[in-house]
C-alpha positions as YAML, in Angstrom:
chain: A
units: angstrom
residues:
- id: 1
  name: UNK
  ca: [5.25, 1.28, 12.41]
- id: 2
  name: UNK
  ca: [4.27, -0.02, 15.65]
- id: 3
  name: UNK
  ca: [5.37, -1.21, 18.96]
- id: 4
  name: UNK
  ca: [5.83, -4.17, 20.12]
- id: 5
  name: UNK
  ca: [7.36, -5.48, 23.70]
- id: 6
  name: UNK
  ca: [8.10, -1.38, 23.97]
- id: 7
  name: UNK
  ca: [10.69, -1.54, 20.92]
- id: 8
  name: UNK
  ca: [9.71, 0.56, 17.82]
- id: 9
  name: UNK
  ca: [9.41, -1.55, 14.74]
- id: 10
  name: UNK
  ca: [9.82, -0.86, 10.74]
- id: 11
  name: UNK
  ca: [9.47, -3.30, 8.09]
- id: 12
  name: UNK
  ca: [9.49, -1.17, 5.17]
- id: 13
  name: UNK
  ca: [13.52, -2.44, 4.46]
- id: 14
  name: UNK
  ca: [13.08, -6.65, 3.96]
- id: 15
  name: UNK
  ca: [16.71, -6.68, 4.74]
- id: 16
  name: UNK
  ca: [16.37, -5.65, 8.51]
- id: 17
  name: UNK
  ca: [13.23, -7.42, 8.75]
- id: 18
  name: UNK
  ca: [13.22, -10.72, 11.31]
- id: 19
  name: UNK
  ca: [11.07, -12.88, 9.12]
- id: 20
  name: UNK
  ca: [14.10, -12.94, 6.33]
- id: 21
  name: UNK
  ca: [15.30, -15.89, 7.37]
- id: 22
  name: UNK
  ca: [12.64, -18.17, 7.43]
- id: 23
  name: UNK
  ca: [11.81, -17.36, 4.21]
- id: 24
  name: UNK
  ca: [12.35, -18.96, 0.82]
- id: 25
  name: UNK
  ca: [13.54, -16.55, -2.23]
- id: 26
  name: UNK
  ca: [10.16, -16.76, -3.76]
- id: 27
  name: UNK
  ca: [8.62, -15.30, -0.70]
- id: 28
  name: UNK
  ca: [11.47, -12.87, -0.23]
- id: 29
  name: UNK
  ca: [10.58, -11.47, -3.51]
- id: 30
  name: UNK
  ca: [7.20, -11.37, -3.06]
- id: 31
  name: UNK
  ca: [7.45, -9.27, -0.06]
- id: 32
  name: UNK
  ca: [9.61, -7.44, -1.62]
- id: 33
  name: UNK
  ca: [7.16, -6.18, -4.20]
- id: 34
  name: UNK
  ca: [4.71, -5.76, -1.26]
- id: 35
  name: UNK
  ca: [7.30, -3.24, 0.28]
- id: 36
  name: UNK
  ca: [7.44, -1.38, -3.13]
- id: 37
  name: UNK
  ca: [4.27, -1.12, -3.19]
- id: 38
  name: UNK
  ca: [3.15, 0.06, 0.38]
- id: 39
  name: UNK
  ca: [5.93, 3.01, -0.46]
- id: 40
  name: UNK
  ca: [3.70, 3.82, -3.67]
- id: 41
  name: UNK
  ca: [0.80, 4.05, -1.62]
- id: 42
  name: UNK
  ca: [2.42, 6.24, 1.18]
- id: 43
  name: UNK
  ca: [3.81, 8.58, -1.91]
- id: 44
  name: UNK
  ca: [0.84, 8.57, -3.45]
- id: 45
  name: UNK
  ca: [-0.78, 9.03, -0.15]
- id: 46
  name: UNK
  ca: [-3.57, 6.86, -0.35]
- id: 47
  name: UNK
  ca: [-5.93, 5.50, 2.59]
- id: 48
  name: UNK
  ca: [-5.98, 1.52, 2.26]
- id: 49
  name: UNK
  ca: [-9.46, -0.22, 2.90]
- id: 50
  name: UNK
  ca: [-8.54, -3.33, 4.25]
- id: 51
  name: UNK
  ca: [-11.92, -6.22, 3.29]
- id: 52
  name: UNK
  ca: [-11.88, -9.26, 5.51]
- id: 53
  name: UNK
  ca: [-14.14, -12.23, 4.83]
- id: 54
  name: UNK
  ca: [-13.58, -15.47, 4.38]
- id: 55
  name: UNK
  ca: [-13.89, -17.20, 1.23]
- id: 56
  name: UNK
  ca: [-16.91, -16.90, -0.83]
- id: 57
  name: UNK
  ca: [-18.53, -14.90, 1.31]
- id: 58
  name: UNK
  ca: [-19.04, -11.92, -1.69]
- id: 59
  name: UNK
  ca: [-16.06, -9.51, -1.08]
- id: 60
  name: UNK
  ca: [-15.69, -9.09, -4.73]
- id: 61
  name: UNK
  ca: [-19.14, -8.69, -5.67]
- id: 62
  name: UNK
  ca: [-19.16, -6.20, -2.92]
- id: 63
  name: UNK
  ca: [-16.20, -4.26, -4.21]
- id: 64
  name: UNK
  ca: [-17.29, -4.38, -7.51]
- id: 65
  name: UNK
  ca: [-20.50, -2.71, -7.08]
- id: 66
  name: UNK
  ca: [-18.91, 0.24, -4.94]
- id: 67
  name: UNK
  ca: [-16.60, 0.69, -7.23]
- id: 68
  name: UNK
  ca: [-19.10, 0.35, -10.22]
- id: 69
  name: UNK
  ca: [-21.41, 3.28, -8.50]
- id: 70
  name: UNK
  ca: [-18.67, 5.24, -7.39]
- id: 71
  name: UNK
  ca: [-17.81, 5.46, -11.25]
- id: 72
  name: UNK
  ca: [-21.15, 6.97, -12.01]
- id: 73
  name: UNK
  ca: [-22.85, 10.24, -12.19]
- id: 74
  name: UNK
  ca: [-25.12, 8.87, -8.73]
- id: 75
  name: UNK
  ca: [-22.21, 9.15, -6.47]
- id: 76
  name: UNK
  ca: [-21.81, 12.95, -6.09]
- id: 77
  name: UNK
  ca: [-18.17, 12.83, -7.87]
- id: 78
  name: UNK
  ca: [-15.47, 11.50, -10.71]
- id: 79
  name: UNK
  ca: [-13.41, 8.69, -10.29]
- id: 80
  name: UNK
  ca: [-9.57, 8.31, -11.83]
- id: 81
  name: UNK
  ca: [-8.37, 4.86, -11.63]
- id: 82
  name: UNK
  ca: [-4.53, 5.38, -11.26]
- id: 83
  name: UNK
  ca: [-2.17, 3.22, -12.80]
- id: 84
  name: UNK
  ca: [0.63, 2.85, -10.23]
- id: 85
  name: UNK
  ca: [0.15, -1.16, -9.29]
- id: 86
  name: UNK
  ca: [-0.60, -2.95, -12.64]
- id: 87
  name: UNK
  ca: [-2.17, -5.34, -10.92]
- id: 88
  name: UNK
  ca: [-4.82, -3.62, -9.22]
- id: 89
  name: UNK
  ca: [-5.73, -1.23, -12.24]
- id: 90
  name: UNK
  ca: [-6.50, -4.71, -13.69]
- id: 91
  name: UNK
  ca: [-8.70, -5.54, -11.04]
- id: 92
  name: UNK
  ca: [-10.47, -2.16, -11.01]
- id: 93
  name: UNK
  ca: [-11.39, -2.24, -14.51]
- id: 94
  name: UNK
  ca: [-12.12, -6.15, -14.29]
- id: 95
  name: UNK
  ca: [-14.61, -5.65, -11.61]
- id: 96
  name: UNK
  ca: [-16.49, -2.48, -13.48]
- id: 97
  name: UNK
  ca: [-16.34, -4.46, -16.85]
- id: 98
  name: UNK
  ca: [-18.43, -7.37, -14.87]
- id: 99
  name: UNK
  ca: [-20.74, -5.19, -12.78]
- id: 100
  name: UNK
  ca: [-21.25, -3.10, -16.17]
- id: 101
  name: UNK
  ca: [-22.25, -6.42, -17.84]
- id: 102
  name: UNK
  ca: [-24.42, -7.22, -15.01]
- id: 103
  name: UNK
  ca: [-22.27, -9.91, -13.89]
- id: 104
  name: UNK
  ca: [-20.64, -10.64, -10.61]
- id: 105
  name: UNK
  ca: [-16.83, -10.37, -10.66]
- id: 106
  name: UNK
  ca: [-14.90, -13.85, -9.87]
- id: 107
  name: UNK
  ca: [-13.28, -14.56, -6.90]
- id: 108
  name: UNK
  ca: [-10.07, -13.14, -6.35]
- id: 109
  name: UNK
  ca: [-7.31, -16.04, -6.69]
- id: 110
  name: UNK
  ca: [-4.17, -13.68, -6.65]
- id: 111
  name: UNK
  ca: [-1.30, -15.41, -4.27]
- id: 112
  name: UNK
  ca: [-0.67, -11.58, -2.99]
- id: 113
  name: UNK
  ca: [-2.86, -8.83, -1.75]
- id: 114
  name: UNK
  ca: [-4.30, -6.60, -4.48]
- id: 115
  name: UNK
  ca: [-4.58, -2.75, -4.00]
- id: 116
  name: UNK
  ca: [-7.10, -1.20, -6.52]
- id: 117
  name: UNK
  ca: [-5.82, 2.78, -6.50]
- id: 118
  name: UNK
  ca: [-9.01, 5.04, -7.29]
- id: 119
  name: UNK
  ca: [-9.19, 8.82, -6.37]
- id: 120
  name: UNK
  ca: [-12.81, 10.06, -5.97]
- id: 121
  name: UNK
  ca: [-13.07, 14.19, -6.56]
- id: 122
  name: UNK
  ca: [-16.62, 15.06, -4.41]
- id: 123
  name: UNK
  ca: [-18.56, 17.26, -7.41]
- id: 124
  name: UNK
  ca: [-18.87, 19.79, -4.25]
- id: 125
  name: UNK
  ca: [-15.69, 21.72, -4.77]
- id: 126
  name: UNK
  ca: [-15.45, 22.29, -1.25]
- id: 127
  name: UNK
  ca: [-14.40, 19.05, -0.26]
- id: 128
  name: UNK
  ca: [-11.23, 17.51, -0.29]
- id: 129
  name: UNK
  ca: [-10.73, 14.61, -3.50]
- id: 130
  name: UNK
  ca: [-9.85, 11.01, -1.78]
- id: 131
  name: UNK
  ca: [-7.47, 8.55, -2.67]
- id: 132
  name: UNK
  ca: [-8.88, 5.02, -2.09]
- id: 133
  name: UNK
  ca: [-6.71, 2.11, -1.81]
- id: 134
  name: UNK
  ca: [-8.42, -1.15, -1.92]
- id: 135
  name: UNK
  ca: [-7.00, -3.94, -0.58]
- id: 136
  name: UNK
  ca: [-8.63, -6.97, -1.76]
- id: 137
  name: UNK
  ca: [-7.09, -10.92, -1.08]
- id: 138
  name: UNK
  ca: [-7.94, -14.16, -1.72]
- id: 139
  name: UNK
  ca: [-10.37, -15.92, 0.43]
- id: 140
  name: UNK
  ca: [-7.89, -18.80, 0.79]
- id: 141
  name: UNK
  ca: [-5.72, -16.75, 2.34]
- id: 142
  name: UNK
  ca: [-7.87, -16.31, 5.27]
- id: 143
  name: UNK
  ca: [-8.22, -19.44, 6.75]
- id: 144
  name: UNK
  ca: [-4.65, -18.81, 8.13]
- id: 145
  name: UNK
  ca: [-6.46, -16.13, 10.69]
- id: 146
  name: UNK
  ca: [-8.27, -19.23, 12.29]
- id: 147
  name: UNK
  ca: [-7.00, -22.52, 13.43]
- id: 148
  name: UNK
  ca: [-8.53, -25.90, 13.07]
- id: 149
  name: UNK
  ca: [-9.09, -25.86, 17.14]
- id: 150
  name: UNK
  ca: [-10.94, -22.47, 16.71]
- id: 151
  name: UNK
  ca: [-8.37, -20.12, 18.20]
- id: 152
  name: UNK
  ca: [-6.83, -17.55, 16.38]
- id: 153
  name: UNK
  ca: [-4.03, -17.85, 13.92]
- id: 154
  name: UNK
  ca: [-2.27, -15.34, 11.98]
- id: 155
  name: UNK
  ca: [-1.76, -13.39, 8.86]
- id: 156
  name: UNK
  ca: [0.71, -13.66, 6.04]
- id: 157
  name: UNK
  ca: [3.71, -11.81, 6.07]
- id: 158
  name: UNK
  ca: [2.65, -9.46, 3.15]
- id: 159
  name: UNK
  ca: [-0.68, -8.59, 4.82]
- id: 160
  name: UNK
  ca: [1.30, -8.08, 7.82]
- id: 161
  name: UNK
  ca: [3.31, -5.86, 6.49]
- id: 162
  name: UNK
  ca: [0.26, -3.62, 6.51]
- id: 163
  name: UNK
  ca: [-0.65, -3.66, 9.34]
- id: 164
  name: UNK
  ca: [2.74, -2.90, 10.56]
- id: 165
  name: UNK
  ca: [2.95, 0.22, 9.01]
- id: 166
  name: UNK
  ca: [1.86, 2.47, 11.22]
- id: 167
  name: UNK
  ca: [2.17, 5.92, 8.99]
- id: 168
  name: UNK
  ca: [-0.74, 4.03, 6.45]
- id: 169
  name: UNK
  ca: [-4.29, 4.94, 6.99]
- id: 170
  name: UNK
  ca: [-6.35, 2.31, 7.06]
- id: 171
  name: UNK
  ca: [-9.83, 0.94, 7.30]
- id: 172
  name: UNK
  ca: [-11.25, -2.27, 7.65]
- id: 173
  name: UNK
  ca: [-14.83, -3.57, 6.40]
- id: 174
  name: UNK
  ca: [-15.53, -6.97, 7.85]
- id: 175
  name: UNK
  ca: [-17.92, -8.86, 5.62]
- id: 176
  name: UNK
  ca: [-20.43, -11.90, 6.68]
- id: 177
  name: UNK
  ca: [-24.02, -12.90, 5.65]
- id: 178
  name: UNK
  ca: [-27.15, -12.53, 7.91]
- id: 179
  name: UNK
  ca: [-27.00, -16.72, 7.26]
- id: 180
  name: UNK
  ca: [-23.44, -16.89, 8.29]
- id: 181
  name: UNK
  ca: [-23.38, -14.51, 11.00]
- id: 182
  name: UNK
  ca: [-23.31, -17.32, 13.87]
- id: 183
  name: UNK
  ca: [-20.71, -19.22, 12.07]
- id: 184
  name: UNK
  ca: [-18.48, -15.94, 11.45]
- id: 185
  name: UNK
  ca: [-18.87, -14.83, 15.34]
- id: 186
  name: UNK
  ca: [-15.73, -16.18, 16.46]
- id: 187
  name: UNK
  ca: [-13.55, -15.22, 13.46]
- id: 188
  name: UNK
  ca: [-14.92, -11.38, 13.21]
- id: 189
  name: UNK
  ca: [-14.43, -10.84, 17.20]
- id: 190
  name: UNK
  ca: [-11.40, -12.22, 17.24]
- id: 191
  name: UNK
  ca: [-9.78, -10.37, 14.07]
- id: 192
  name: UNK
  ca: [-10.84, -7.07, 15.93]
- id: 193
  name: UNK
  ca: [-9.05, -8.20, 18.90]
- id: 194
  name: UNK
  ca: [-6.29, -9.34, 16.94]
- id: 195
  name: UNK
  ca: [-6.15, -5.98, 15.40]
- id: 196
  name: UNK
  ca: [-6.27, -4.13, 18.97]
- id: 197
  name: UNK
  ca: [-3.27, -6.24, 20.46]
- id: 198
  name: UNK
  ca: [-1.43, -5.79, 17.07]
- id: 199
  name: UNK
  ca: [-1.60, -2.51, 17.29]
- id: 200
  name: UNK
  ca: [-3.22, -0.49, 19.62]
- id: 201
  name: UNK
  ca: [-3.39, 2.64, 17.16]
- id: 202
  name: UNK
  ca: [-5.95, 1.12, 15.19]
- id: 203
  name: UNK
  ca: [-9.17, 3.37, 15.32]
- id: 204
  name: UNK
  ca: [-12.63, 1.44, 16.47]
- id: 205
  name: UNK
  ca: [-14.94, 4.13, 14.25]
- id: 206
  name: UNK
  ca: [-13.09, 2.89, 11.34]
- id: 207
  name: UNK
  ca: [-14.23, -0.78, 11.87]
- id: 208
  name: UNK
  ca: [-17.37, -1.52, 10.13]
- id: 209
  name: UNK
  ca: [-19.01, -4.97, 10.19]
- id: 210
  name: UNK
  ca: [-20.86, -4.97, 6.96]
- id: 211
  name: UNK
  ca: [-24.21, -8.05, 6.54]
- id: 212
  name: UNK
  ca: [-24.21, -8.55, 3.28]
- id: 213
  name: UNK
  ca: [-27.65, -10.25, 1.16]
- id: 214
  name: UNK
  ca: [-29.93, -8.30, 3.89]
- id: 215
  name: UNK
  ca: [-32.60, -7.77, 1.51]
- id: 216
  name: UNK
  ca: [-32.63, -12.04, 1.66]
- id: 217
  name: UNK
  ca: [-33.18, -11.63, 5.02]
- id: 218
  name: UNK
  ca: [-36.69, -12.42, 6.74]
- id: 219
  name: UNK
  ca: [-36.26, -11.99, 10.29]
- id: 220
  name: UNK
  ca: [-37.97, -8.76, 11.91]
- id: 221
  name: UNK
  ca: [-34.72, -7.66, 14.05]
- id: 222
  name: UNK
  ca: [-33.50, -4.36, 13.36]
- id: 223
  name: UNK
  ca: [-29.63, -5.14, 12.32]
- id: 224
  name: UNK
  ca: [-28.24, -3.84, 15.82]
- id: 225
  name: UNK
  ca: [-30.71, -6.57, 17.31]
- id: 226
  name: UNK
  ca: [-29.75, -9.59, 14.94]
- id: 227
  name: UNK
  ca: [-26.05, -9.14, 15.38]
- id: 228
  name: UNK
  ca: [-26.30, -8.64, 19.37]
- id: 229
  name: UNK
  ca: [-27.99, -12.15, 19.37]
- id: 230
  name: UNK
  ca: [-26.69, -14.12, 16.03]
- id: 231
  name: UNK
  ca: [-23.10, -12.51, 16.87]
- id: 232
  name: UNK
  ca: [-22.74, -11.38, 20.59]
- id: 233
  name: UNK
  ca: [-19.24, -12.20, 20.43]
- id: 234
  name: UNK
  ca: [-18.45, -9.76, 17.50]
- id: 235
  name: UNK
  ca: [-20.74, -7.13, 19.03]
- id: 236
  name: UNK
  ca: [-19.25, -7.04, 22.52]
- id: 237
  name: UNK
  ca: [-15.86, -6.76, 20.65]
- id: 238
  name: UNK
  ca: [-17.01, -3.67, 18.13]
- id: 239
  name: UNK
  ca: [-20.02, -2.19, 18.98]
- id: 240
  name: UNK
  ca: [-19.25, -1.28, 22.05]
- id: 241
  name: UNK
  ca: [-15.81, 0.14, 21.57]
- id: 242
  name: UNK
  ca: [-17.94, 2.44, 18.86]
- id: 243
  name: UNK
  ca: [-17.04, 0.16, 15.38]
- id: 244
  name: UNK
  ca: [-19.85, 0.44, 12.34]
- id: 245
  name: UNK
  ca: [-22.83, -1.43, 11.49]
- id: 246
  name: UNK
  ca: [-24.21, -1.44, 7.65]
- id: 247
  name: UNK
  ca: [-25.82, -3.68, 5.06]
- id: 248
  name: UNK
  ca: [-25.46, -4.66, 1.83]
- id: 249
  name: UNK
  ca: [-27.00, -6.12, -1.38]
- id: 250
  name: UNK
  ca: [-25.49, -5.84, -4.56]
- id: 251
  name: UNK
  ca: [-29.37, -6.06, -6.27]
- id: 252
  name: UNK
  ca: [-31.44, -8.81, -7.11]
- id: 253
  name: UNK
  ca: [-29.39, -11.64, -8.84]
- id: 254
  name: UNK
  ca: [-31.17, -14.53, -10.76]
- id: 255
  name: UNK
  ca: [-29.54, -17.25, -12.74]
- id: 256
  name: UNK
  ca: [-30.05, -16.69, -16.37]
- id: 257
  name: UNK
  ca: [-28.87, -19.71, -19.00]
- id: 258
  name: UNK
  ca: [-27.01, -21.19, -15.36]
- id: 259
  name: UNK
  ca: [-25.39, -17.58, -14.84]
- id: 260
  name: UNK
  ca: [-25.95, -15.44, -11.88]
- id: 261
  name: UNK
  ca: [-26.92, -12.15, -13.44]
- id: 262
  name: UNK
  ca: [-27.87, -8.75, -11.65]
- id: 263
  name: UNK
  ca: [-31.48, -8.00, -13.17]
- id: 264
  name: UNK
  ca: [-31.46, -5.32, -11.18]
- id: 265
  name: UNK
  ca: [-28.43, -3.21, -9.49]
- id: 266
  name: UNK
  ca: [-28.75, -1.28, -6.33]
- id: 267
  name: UNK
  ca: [-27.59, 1.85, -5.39]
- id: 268
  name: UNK
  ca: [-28.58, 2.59, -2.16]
- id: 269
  name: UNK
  ca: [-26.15, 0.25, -0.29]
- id: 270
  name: UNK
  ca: [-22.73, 1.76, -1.89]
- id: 271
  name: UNK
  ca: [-23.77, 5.34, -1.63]
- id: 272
  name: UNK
  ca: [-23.67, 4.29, 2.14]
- id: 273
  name: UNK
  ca: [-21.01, 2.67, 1.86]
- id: 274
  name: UNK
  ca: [-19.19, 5.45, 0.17]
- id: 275
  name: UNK
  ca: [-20.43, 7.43, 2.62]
- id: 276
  name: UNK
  ca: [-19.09, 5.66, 5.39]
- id: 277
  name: UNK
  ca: [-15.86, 5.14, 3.73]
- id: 278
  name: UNK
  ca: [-15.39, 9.33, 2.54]
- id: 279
  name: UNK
  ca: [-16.74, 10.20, 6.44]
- id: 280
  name: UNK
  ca: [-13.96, 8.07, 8.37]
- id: 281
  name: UNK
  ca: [-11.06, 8.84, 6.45]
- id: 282
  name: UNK
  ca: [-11.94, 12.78, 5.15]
- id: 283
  name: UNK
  ca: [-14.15, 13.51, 8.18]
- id: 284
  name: UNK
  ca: [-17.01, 15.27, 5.77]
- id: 285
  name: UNK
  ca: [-20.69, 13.64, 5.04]
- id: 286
  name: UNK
  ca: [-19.72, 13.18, 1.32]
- id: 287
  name: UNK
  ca: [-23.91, 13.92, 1.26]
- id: 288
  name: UNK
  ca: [-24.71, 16.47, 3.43]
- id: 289
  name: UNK
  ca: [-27.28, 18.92, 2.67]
- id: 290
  name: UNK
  ca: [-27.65, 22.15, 3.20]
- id: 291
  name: UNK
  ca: [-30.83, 23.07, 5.24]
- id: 292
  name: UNK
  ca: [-32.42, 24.67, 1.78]
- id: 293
  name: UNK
  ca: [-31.68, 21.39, 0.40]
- id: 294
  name: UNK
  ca: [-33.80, 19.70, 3.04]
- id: 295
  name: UNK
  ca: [-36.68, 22.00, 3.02]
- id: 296
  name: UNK
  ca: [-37.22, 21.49, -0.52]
- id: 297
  name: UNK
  ca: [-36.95, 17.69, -0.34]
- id: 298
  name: UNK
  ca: [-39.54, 17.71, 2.34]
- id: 299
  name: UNK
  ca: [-42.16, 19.82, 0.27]
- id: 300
  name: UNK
  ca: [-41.47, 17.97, -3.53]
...
């Protein structure tokens, strides 16, 4: 839920929401099944990481190699994919089936949001299991956010629907390239002001811009330095108001027989990632060690 003009709003009932009428059936139904399935998340009481990017720009590559390492013995837990939106249990086991086969998963073409349910159970007993909702959408479906002039545009209704709900905890990793960080600098800083004036109960410290291909990159900037000068626009708007930097690389990827195959997967950009993701919504280092831990690691 969240305000707007002072007046408390819901959309969890499509029959009291104000968009019914300019809608079609088709799109009636399909927020519909949105609706159903934001109520399975909130039973199930999952936290929803929300991936923006536009098109192409490796969301699902990303996704699939977190998800890939957070199903393996390197991530400091066990992983149950749940069952509870088809649709998304499809995608989860998709995306490990390709990263498994050291391929990158295809773009996601789905004409509605998918949420990939996962809980992750630490292997340190101590700390609380999380329930990871990821909610991954079509690239396509992006270009709505900005306008042919440049200025912001909006969301669809189902993603809205999100975003409305303000009893949903949620996360957002926006994704660009360290080649099209200058491009993206309009459309990252104004999606996180977009989110502020949406609603203002969004949390900055669970923003996180993420640079994905850095080990492509050449440059000798530190990341804080590259994206204060390739994206001072998304900077000013994030890193100030205490949002996340982090970078990414799925591994080295070479074309074999005109396929892009990983030749070699890495696993030190999701375990930070994980990290990041277990830290803003559980409020534990997922990794921490305990001071014998780091004395012996110092003298090995």
């Amino acid at each position: 839920m969240s305000e707007h003009n002072g007046t408390p709003q819901t959309f969890l009932d499509i029959s009291t929401n104000p968009i019914q009428d300019q809608l079609g059936e088709p799109e009636k139904s399909s927020l519909k099944q949105t609706l159903e399935e934001i109520k399975i998340i909130k039973d199930w009481d999952g936290q929803v990481l929300f991936l923006f990017g536009k098109q192409q720009i490796g969301k699902s590559s990303i996704l699939g190699s977190l998800l890939h390492y957070m199903s393996t013995g390197q991530s400091g837990g066990q992983v149950k994919p749940m069952n509870i939106i088809p649709e998304g249990y499809a995608f989860y086991n998709k995306s490990i089936q390709a990263i498994s086969s050291q391929k990158l998963p295809g773009r996601t073409l789905s004409a509605k949001p998918i949420n990939a349910c996962i809980e992750f159970s630490p292997t340190k007993t101590e700390l609380p299991p999380l329930r990871l909702v990821v909610l991954e959408m079509s690239g396509e479906d992006l270009k709505q956010v900005q306008t042919p002039t440049g200025m912001m545009g909006d969301f669809r209704e189902d993603i809205k629907l999100y975003l409305n709900e303000e009893s949903l905890n949620i996360g957002f990793v926006l994704v660009t390239s360290h080649e099209d960080a200058h491009e993206d600098d309009n459309l990252m800083a104004d999606f996180i002001n977009y989110l502020l004036n949406y609603n203002n109960n969004f949390s900055m410290n669970r923003i996180l811009l993420l640079m994905s291909k850095w080990d492509t990159y050449r440059g000798t900037k530190d990341l804080e330095s590259f994206v204060k000068e390739r994206m001072p626009l998304t900077f000013g708007a994030l890193v100030t108001r205490s949002g996340g930097l982090g970078t990414y690389s799925v591994g080295i990827v070479r074309d074999v027989v005109d396929t892009p195959t990983i030749t070699k997967l890495n696993t030190e950009a999701p375990k930070k990632l994980l990290r990041w993701i277990y830290k803003r919504f559980k409020g534990h280092d997922l990794y921490k060690q305990t001071w014998w831990q780091r004395f012996l690691s110092k003298i090995q």
